[in-house]
Steps between C-alpha positions, in 0.01 A plus 500: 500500500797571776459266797325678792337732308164661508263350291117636457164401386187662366216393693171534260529233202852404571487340915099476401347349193191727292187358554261481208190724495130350368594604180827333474752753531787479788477779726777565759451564854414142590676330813579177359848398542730466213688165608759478284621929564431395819739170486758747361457748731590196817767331262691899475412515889678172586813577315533818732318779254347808747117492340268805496162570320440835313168566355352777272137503692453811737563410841201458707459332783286269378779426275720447733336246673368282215871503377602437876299200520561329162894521647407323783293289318712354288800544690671749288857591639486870453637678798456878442171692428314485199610793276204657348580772209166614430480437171842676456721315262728227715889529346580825754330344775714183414838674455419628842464203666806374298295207315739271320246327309069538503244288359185655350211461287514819314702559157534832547589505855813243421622758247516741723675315782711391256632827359594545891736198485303290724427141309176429494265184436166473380247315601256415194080533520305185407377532171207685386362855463524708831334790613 
């Protein structure tokens, strides 16, 4: 990762953690906070990293303030909007913003922000069968 950079995060299961359903399966869209993403988000932060979020949910404004709030919250140091792709894939929204490096919960997103030349981390799901 250059110094400086640009470095994003997935919000849903990778600044959150899934919650589990009455049947025992994780389900994301929960807005508990991941502390140890989020520890790595304020360590990247600290060493002079620019931090932005970029989700796949639709933008809504409901959305956008839940997501609003849990920055504030937990005292995120993200300076720019929210980037919401509406269920869009994330690597040409990434390139755009000229991402150096993104974390994410999804396989198949990394792959594809990968084959754009961005490094990518991912953040693993707890164990167990999801939904």
């Amino acid at each position: 990762m250059p110094a400086n950079g640009l470095i994003t995060f997935d919000f849903d299961d990778t600044l959150t953690v899934p919650f589990k359903d009455k049947e025992g399966f994780w389900v994301s869209g929960g807005y508990d906070p991941n502390l140890d993403t989020i520890a790595t988000m304020q360590a990247l932060a600290e060493q002079g990293h620019e931090i932005a979020i970029v989700t796949s949910r639709p933008f809504t404004q409901g959305s956008k303030e839940k997501i609003t709030i849990f920055i504030m919250e937990h005292e995120l140091p993200v300076e720019r909007n929210v980037v919401f792709t509406n269920g869009e894939w994330k690597a040409d929204f990434l390139l755009k913003l000229g991402s150096t490096c993104h974390y994410d919960d999804s396989p198949d997103e990394l792959i594809r922000i990968q084959e754009k030349g961005i490094a990518v981390v991912e953040v693993k799901h707890p164990p167990g069968p999801r939904r």
